[in-house]
BALOBA-1460 file (C-alpha; in Angstrom, 3 decimals):
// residues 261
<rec num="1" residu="x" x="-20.958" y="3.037" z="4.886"/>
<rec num="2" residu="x" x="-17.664" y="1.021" z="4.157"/>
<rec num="3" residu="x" x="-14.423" y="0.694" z="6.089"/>
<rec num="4" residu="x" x="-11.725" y="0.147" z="4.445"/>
<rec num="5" residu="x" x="-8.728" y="-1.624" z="6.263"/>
<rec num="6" residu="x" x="-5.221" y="-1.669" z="4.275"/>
<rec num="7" residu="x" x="-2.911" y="-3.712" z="7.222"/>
<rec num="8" residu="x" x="0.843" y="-3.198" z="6.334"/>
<rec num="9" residu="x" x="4.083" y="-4.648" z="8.143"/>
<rec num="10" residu="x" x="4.384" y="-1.340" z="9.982"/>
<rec num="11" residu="x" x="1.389" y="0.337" z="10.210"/>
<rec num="12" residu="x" x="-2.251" y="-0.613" z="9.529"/>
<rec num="13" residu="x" x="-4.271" y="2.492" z="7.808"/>
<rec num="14" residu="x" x="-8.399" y="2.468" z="8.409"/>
<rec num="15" residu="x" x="-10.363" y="5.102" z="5.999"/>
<rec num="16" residu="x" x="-14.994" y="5.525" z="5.616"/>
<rec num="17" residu="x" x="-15.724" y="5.866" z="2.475"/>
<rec num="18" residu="x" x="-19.346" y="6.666" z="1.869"/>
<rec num="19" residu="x" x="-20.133" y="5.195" z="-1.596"/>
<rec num="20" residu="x" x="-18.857" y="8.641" z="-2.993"/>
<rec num="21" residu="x" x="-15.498" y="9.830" z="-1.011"/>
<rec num="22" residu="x" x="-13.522" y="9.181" z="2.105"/>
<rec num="23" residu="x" x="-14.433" y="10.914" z="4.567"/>
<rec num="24" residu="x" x="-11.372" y="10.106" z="7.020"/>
<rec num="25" residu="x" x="-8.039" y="8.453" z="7.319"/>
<rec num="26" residu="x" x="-6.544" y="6.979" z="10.380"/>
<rec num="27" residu="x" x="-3.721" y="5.134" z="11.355"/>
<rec num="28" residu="x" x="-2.087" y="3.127" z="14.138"/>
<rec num="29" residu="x" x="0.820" y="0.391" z="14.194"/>
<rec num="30" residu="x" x="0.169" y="-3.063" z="13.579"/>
<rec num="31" residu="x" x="0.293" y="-5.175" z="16.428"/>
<rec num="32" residu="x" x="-0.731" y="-8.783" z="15.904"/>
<rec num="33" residu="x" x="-2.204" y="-8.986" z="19.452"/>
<rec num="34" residu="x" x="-4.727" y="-6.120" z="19.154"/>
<rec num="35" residu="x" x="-8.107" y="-7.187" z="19.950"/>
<rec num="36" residu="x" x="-11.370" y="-6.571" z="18.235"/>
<rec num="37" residu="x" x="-12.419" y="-4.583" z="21.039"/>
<rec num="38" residu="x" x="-9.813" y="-2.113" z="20.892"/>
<rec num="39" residu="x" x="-9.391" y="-1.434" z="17.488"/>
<rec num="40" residu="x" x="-13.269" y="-0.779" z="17.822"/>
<rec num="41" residu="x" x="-12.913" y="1.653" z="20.975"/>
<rec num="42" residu="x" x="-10.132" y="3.011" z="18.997"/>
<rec num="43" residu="x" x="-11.785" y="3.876" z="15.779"/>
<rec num="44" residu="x" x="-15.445" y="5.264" z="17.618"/>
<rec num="45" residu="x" x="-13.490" y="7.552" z="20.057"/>
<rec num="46" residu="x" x="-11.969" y="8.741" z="16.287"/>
<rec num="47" residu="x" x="-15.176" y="8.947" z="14.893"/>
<rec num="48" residu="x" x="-16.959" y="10.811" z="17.830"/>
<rec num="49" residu="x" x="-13.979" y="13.325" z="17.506"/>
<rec num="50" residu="x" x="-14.552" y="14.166" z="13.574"/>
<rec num="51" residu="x" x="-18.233" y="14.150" z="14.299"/>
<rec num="52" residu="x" x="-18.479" y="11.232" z="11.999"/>
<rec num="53" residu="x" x="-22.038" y="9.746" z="13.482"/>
<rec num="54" residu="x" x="-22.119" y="6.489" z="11.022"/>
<rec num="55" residu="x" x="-23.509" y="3.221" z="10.873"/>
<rec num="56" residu="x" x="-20.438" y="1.376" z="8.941"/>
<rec num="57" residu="x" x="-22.140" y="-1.779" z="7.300"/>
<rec num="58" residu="x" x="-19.486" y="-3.145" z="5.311"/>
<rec num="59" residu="x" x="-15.880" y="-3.925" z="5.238"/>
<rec num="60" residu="x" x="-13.080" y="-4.630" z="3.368"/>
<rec num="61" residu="x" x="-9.580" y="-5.871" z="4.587"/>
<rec num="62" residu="x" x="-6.146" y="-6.309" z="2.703"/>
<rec num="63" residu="x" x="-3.044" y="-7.345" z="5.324"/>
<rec num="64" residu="x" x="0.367" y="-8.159" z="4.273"/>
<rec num="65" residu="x" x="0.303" y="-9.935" z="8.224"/>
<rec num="66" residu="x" x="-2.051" y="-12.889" z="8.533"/>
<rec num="67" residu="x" x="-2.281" y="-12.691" z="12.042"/>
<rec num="68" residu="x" x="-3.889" y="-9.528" z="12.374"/>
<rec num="69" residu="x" x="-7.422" y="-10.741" z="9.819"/>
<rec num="70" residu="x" x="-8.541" y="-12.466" z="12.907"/>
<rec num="71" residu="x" x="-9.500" y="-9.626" z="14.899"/>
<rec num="72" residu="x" x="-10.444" y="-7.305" z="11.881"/>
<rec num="73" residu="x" x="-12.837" y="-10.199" z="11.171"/>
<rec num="74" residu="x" x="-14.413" y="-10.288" z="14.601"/>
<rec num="75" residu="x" x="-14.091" y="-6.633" z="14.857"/>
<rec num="76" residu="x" x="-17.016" y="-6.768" z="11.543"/>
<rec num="77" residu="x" x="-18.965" y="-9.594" z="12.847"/>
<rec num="78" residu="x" x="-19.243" y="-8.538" z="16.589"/>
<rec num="79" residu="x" x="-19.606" y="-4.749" z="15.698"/>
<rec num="80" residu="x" x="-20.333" y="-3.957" z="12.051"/>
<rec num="81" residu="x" x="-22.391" y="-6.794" z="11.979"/>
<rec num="82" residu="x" x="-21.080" y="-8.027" z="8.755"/>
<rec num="83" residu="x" x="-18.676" y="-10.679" z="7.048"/>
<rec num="84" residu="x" x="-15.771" y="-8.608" z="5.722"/>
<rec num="85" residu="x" x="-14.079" y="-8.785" z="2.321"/>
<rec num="86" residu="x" x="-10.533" y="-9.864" z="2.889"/>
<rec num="87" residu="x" x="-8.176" y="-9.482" z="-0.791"/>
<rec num="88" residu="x" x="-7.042" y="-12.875" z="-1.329"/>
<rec num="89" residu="x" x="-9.177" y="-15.010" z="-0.149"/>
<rec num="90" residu="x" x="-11.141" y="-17.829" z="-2.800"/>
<rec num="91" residu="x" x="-14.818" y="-15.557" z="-1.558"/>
<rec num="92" residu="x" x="-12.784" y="-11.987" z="-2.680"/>
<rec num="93" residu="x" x="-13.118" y="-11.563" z="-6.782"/>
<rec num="94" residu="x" x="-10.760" y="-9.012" z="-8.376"/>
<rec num="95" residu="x" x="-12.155" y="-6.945" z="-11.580"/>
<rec num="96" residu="x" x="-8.594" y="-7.684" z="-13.296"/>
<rec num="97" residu="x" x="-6.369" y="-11.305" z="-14.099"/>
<rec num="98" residu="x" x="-3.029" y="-12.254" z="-11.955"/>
<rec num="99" residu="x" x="-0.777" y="-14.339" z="-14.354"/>
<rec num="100" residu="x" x="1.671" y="-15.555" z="-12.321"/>
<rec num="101" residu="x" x="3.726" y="-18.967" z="-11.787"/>
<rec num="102" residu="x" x="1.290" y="-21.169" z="-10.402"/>
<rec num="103" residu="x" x="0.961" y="-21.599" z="-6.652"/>
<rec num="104" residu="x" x="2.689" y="-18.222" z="-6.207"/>
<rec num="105" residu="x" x="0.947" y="-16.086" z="-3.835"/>
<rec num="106" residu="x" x="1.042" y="-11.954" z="-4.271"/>
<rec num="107" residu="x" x="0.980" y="-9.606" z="-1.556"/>
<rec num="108" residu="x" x="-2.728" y="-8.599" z="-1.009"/>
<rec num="109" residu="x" x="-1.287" y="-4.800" z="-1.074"/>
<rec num="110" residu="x" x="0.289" y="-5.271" z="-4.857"/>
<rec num="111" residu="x" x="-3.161" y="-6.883" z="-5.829"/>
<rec num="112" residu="x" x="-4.690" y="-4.163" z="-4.314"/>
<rec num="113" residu="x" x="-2.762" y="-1.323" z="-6.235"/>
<rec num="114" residu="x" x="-2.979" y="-3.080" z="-9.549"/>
<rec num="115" residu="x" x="-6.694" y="-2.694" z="-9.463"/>
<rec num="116" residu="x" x="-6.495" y="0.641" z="-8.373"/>
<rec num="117" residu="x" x="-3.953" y="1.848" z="-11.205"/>
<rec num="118" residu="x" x="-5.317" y="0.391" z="-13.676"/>
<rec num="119" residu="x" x="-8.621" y="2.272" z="-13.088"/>
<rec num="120" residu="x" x="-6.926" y="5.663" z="-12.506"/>
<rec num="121" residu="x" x="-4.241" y="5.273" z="-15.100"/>
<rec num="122" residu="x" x="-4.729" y="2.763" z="-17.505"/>
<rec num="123" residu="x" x="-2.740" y="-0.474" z="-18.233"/>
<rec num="124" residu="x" x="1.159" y="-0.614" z="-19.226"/>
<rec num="125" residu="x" x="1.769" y="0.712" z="-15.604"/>
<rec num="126" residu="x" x="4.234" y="0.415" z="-12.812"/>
<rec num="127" residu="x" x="3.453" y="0.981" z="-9.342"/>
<rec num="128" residu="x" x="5.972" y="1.581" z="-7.116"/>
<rec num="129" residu="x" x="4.608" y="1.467" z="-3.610"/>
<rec num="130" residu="x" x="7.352" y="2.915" z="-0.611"/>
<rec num="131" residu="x" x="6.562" y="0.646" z="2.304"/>
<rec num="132" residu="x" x="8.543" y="-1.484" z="4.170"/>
<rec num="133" residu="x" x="9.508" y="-2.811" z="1.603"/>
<rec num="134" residu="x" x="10.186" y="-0.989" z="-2.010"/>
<rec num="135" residu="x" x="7.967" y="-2.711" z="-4.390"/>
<rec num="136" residu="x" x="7.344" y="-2.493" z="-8.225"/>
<rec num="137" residu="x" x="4.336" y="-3.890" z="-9.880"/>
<rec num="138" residu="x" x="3.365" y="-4.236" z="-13.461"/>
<rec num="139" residu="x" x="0.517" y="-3.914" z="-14.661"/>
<rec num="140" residu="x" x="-0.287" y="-5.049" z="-18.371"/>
<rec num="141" residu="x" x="-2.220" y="-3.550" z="-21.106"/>
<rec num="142" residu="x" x="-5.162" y="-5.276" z="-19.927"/>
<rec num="143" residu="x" x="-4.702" y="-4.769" z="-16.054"/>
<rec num="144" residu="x" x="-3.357" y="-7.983" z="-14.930"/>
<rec num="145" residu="x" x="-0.486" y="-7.647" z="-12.574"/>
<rec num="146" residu="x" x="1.947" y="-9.836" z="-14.270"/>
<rec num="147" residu="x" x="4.772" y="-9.927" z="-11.955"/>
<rec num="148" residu="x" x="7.284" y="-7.233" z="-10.807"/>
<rec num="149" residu="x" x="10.342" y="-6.514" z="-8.068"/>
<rec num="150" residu="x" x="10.158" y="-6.645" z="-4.071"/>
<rec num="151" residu="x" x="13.200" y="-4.419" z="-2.598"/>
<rec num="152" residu="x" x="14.385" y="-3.662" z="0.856"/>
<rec num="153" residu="x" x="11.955" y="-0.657" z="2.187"/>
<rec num="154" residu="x" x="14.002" y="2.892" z="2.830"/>
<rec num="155" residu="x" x="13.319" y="2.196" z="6.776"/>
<rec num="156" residu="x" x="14.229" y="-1.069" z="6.914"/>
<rec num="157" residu="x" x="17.599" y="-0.176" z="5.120"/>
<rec num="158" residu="x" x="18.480" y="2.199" z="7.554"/>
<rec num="159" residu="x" x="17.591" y="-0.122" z="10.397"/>
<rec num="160" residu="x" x="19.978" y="-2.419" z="9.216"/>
<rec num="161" residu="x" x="22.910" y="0.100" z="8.501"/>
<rec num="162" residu="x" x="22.728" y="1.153" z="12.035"/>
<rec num="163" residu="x" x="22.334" y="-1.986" z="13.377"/>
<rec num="164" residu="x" x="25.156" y="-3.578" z="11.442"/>
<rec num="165" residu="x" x="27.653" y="-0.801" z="11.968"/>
<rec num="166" residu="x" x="27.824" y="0.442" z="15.514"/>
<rec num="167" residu="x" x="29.680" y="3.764" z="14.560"/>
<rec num="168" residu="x" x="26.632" y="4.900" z="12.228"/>
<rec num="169" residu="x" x="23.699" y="6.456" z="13.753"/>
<rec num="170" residu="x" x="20.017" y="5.804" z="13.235"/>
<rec num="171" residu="x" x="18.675" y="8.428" z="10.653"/>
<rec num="172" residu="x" x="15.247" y="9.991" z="9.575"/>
<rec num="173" residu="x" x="15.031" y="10.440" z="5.811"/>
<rec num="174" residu="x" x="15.281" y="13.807" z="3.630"/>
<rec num="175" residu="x" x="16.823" y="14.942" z="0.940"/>
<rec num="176" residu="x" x="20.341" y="16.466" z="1.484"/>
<rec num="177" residu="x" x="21.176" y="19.822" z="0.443"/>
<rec num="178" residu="x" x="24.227" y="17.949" z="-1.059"/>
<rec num="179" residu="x" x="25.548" y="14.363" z="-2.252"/>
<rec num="180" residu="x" x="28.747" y="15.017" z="-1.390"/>
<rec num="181" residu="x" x="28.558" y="14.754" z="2.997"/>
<rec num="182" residu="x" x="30.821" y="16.636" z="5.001"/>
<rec num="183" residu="x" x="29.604" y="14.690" z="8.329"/>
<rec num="184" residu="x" x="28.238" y="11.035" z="9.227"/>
<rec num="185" residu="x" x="24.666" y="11.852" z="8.823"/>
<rec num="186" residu="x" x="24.449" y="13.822" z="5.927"/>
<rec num="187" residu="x" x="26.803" y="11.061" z="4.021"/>
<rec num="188" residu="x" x="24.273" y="8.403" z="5.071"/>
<rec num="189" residu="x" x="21.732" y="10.797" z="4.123"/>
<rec num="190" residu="x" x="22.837" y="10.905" z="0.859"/>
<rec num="191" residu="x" x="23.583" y="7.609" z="0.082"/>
<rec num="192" residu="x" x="19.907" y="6.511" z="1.393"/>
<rec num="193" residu="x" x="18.173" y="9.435" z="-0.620"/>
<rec num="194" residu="x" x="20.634" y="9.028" z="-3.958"/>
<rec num="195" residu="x" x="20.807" y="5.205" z="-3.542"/>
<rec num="196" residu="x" x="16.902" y="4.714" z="-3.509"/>
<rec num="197" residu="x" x="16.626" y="7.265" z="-6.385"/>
<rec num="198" residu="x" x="19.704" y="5.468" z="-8.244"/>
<rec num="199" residu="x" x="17.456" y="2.377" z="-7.109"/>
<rec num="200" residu="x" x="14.486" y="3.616" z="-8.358"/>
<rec num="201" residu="x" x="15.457" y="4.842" z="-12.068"/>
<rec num="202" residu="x" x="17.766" y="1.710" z="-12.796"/>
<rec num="203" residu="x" x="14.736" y="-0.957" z="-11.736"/>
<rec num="204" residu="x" x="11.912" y="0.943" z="-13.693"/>
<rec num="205" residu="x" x="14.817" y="1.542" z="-16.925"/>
<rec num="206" residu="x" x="14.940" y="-2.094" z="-16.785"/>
<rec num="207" residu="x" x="11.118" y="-2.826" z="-16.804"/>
<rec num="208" residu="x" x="10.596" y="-0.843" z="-19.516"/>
<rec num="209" residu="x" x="13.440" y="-2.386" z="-21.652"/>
<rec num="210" residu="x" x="11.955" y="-5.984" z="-20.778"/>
<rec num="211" residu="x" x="8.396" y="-5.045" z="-21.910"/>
<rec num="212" residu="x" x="9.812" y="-2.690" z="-25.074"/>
<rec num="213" residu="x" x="6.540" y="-0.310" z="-24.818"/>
<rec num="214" residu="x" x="5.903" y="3.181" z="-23.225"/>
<rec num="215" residu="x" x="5.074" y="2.470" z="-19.221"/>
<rec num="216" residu="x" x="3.889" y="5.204" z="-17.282"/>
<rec num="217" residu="x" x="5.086" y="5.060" z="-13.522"/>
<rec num="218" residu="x" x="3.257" y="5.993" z="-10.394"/>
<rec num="219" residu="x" x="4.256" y="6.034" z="-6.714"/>
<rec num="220" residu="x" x="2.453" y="5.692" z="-3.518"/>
<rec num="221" residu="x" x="3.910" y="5.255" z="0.357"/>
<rec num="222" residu="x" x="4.483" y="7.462" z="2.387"/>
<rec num="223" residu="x" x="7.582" y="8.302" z="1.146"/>
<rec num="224" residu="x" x="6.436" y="8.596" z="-2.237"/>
<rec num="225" residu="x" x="6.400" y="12.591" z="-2.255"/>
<rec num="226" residu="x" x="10.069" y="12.939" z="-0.915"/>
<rec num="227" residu="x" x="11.559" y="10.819" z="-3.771"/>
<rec num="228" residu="x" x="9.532" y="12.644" z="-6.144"/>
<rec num="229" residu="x" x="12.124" y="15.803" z="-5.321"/>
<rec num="230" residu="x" x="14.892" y="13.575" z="-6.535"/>
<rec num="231" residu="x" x="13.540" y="11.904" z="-9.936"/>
<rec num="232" residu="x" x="11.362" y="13.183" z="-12.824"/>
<rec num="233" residu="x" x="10.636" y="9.192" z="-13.644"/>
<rec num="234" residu="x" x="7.087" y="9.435" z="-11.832"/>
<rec num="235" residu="x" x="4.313" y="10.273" z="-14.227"/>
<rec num="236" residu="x" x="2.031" y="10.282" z="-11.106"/>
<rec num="237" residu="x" x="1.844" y="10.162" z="-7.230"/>
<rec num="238" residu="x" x="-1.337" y="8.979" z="-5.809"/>
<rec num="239" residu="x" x="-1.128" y="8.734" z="-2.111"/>
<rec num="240" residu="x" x="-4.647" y="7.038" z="-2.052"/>
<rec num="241" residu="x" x="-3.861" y="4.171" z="-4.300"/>
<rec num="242" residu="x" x="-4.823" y="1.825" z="-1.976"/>
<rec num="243" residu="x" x="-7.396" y="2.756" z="-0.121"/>
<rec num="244" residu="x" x="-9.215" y="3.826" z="-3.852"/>
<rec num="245" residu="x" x="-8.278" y="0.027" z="-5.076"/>
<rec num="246" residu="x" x="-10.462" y="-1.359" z="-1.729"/>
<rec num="247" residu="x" x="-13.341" y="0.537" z="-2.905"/>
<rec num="248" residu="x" x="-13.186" y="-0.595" z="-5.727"/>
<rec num="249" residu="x" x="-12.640" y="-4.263" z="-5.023"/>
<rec num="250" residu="x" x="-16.158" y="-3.694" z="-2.157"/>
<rec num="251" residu="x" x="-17.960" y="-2.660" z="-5.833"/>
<rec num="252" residu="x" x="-16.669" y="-5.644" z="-7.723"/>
<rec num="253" residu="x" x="-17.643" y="-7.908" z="-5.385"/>
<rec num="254" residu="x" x="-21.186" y="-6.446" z="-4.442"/>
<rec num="255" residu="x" x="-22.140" y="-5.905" z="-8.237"/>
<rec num="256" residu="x" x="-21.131" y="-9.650" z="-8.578"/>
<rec num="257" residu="x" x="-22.934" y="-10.700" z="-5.710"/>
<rec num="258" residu="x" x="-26.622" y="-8.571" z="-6.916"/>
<rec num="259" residu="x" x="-25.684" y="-10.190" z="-10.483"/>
<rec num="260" residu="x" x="-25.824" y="-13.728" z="-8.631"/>
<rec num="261" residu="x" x="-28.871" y="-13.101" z="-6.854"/>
C-alpha cells in the first residue's frame, strides 16, 4: 500500500493508493515543526475512522518546504518501515527529461505535474496549478517540462491587498454576480476573480504564441474549478494531478529498481 505525500506552502495533502486507486484524501496545514509522531497519530486515527485497516509499505514525498522531509522521512522509517521516495532528490528518477538552465532547481510540485500530464494528456501541455502561488508549466511534445511562469497565488494576493491598504478588508474568493462593484468587497471581488482570469488568458495567449503549436491547457488547485466559471481556455481540470503524478513516479522508480536487480 503506498502513501502519497504532496507538501505545499500552505497545506500538505496525504492520499493511499492501493496499486489500483486512492482510496482516501486528507489534509492538514504545513507546519515545519510537526513531528513524525503526530503526523502518524494523525493519519491512523484517519484511517481507523474510514475503516481503512492497511499495512502502508511504501512512500512517496514531494514538498515545496524542505524542512518538513525530515519528519515525513522518519515518519516512513520509524513507522512504515521503509525509505521514502522524495521528488528531487539524485535516488528519485522521473519517467520524463527537465531541460532547464543548468543548476536551476524546479519546484518538486511542477516536476510532479509534468509527469502526471503528460500521461493523462499528452505532450504540448500547460499546467496551470492554483496554489500559493499561480504557476504555469510546459510541457513539450515529448514530456519534458521545459520551463514556464511562477505568479503570485490568488490568496497570497489578497493577503497583501489587505495588508497593504488598511481601508480594504480581507476577502474569500468567488465569482461576482458583476464586474462592475457597487461596494468594497464586491469591487475587490471582482478585480481578484477578473484579474486572475485576465491573468490567466494573457500568460497562456503568450505561451502559445512563443511555442507557435496547438497547447492544450489543464488546471489543478484548489481553486482550479472556480476559475473554470470565468474562462473557456481550460481544455481540462484534473484535481488529482498530483497525487496521480506520485503514483506514477513510486512505478518508475520500482520498475527501475526490479530492472536493476
Amino acid at each position: 500500500m503506498l502513501l502519497t505525500v504532496d507538501v505545499g506552502n500552505t497545506n500538505t495533502v496525504f492520499a493511499v493508493h492501493d496499486g489500483q486507486s486512492f482510496l482516501g484524501e486528507w489534509r492538514c496545514s504545513t507546519y515545519a515543526a510537526r513531528t513524525a509522531d503526530q503526523y502518524y497519530v494523525w493519519l491512523r486515527q484517519l484511517l481507523e475512522f474510514h475503516g481503512l485497516n492497511i499495512a502502508i509499505d511504501s512512500v512517496v514525498i514531494s514538498s515545496v518546504v524542505p524542512q518538513v522531509v525530515f519528519n515525513l522521512r522518519l515518519l516512513s522509517d520509524r513507522y512504515y518501515h521503509c525509505r521514502p521516495l522524495v521528488v528531487g532528490k539524485p535516488d528519485c528518477e522521473l519517467p520524463v527529461d527537465v531541460r532547464v538552465d543548468e543548476g536551476t532547481i524546479v519546484g518538486a510540485d511542477r516536476l510532479v505535474n509534468t509527469v502526471s500530464g503528460y500521461d493523462k494528456f499528452g505532450g504540448d501541455l500547460i499546467v496551470v496549478d492554483f496554489g500559493t502561488a499561480t504557476t504555469f508549466d510546459v510541457i513539450d511534445t515529448d514530456g519534458a517540462y521545459i520551463g514556464g511562469v511562477i505568479a503570485p497565488g490568488v490568496n497570497l494576493s489578497i493577503k497583501a491587498l489587505h495588508e497593504a491598504a488598511a481601508a480594504l478588508p480581507n476577502i474569500d474568493v468567488t465569482k461576482p454576480q458583476r464586474v462592475i462593484g457597487t461596494n468594497t468587497v464586491a469591487c475587490m471581488q471582482s478585480g481578484v476573480f477578473w484579474g486572475y482570469v485576465g491573468l490567466i488568458e494573457g500568460i497562456c495567449k503568450q505561451i502559445r504564441g512563443e511555442r507557435d503549436r496547438p497547447m492544450k491547457i489543464v488546471a489543478t488547485g484548489g481553486l482550479s474549478t472556480l476559475f473554470d466559471q470565468g474562462t473557456e481556455i481550460f481544455d481540462h481540470i484534473d484535481t488529482e494531478l498530483t497525487m496521480h503524478g506520485l503514483v506514477l513516479i513510486n512505478e518508475h522508480n520500482r520498475k527501475t529498481m526490479n530492472e536493476q536487480e
